[in-house]
N, C-alpha and C positions, 0 to 999 in steps of 0.2 A: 489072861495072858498065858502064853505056853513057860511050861517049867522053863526056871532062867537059863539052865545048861542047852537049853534048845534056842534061844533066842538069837544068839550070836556065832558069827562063823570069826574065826581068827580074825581081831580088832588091829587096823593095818594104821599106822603114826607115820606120818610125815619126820621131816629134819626138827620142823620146831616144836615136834610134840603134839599135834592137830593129828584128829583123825583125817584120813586123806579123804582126796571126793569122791573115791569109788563107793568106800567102804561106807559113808556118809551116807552117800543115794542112794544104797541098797538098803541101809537100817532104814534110813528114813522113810522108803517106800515099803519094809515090812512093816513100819508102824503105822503108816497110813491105812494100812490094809486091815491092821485092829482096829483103828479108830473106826473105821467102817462098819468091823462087828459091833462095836460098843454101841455105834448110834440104833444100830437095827435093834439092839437089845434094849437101849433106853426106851425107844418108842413103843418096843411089845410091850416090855414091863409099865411103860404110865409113871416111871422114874421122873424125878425132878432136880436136873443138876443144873446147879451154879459155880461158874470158876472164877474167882476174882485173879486179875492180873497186876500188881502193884511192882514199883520199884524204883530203883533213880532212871533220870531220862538217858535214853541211849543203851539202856540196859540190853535191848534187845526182843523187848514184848509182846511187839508189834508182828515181829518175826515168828515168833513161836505161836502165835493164835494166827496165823495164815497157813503155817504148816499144818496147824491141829484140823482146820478146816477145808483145808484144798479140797478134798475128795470127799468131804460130808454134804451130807443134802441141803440148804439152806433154810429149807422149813423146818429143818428138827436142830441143827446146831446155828443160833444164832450169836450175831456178834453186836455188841451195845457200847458206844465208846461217846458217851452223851459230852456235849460242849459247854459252853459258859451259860448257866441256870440264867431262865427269861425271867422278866419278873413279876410276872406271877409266881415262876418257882420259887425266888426267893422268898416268898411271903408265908412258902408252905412249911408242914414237917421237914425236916432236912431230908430225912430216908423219902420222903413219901415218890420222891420225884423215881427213883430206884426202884421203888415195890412195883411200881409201874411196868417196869423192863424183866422184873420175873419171870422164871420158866415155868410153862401150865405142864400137865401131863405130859411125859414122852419128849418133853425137850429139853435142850441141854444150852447154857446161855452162857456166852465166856465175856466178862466185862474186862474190858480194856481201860481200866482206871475205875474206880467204884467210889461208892460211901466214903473212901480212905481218903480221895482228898481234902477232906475237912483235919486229916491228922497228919497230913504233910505239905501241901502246897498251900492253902486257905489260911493254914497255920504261922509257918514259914512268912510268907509273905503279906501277911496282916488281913488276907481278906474278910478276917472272922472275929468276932470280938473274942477275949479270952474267956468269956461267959459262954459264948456257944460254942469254945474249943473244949472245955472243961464236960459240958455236957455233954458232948459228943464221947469222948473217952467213957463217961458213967454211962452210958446209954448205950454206945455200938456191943458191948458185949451180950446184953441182954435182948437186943434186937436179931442179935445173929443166933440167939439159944432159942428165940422162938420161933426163927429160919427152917432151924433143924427139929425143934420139936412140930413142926406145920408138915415135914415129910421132905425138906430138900436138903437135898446133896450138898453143902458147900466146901469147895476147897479151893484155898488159898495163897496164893504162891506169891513170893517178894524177892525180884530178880537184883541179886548183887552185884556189883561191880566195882572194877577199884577205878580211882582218882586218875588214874594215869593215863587207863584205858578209853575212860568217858572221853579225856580232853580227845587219843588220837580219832576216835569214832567223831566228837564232836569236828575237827579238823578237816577229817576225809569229808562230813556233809558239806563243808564251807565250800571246799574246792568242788565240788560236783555240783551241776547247776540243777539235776534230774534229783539231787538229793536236799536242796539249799532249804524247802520248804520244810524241812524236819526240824529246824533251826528259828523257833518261836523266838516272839519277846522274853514268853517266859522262861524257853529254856537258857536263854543269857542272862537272864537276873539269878535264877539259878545256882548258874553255873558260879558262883560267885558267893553264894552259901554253903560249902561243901559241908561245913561241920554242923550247920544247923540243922539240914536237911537229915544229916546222923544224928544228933541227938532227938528230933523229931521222932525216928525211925525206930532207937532205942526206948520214948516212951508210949508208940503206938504199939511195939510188940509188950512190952509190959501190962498195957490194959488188954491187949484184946487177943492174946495168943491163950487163947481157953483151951479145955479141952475137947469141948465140941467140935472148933474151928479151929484147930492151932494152925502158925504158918508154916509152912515148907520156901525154905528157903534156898533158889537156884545159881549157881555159882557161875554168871553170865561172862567173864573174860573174853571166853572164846565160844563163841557164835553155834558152832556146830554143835559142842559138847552138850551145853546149855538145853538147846532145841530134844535131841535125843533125849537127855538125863530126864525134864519134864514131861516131853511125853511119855515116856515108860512108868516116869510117877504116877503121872495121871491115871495111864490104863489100869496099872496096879491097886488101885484104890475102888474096883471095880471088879465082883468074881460074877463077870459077863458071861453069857456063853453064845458060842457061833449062831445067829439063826438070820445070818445071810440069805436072803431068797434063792431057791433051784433055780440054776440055770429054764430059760425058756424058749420053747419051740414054738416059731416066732412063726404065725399062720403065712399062706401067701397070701400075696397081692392080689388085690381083685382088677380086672381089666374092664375094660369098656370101650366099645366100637361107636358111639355116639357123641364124644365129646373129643373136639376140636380145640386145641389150644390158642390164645391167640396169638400171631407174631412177634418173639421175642424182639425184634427191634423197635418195636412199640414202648419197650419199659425201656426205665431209665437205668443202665449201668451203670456202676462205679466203676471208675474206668482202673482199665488192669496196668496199673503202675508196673506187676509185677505178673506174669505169667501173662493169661488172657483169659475174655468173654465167649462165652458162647457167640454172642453175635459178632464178632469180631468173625469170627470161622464159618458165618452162615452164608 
């Protein structure tokens, strides 16, 4: 990352205290533009990073690993946000289903919920006996020290948010029909354990906030903040260096006097709702 007094140009607040949208899309598009050197640096180096994404629902997660990713190449930063264990799964190691979605050399794997739901939803909500809740606590810590002693990167982040906030974001989905699928069963059974889901939260960081992995914890309120504050985490956890490819001198075009195209009005267009087709003009 560039020394921090270089990072930012005068940090411009809105009435309610929000960075505004200028100032926003312009950090946000300087950070994209690191994250870009990062991946090029992972993949030279043969780095192994994993980012686990953990938090309460509506936190904002989702958001912050499309940001991380817009401008990354999909072969080297992938995204893992695995569903309800088949059952087969169920029958496995817990982790094993996970070790699966690890990053090989040069890639960088951002899970969008991990291992962790066995120490807050599965928990929470009974889908686990307290036999394999207990063992999960004794075991995820040492799973993740041999994470890091195998050569991968992990870091950890657990996106916070208050009670107040969840309900209005929860609210805004209600009413939005382009947003209403964000709005699970489970996030309404949930939504109705606030304390439990804290105290959950309180003894998952208790066992497993080591030093190898400790969590970094993101202060999700406001949407913008959150998004910048992680990604600048992120980068910083990383002494990358530029090795962005040289621009390239892109050969010309080779021609040919032998090949006839055949009549565009032959294929089938989609038709131009909006502007027009070639064959419409021919």
């Amino acid at each position: 990352m560039p020394p921090e007094d270089e990072r930012h140009v005068e940090v411009e607040y809105d009435e309610d205290g929000e960075l505004t949208k200028r100032h926003y899309k312009a950090e946000l598009d300087r950070l994209q533009e690191e994250l870009v050197k990062l991946q090029h640096w992972v993949e030279e180096e043969g780095l192994k990073v994993c980012v686990v994404f953990e938090g309460r629902d509506a936190a904002g997660k989702g958001g912050v690993i499309k940001r991380i990713t817009r401008r990354l190449n999909p072969r080297v930063a992938r995204v893992v946000a695995l569903g309800k264990p088949t059952e087969r799964e169920q029958g496995q190691w817990y982790f094993q289903r996970y070790v699966e979605q690890l990053p090989t050399a040069g890639e960088i794997v951002l899970f969008d919920r991990s291992w962790y739901n066995r120490a807050g939803v599965e928990h929470v909500m009974g889908f686990c006996t307290d036999e394999e809740y207990d063992e999960f606590l004794r075991s995820c810590p040492e799973f993740e020290r041999l994470l890091v002693r195998s050569g991968i990167v992990l870091v950890k982040y657990w996106f916070s948010i208050s009670e107040a906030e969840q309900e209005r974001r929860f609210q805004r989905r209600n009413e939005d029909p382009k947003r209403r699928w964000k709005l699970s069963p489970m996030d309404l059974e949930a939504r109705a354990k606030w304390e439990a889901f804290s105290e959950a939260k309180d003894v998952m960081f208790e066992h497993t906030d080591i030093e190898e992995a400790p969590w970094h914890v993101v202060h999700a309120d406001v949407k913008r903040h959150a998004r910048l504050n992680c990604i600048t985490h992120l980068l910083d956890q990383f002494a990358y260096e530029d090795r962005t490819p040289d621009r390239i001198d892109l050969p010309p075009r080779s021609e040919r006097d032998d090949y006839d195209r055949p009549p565009i009005h032959e294929q089938r267009w989609v038709p131009a709702v909006y502007g027009s087709n070639p064959v419409d003009e021919a």
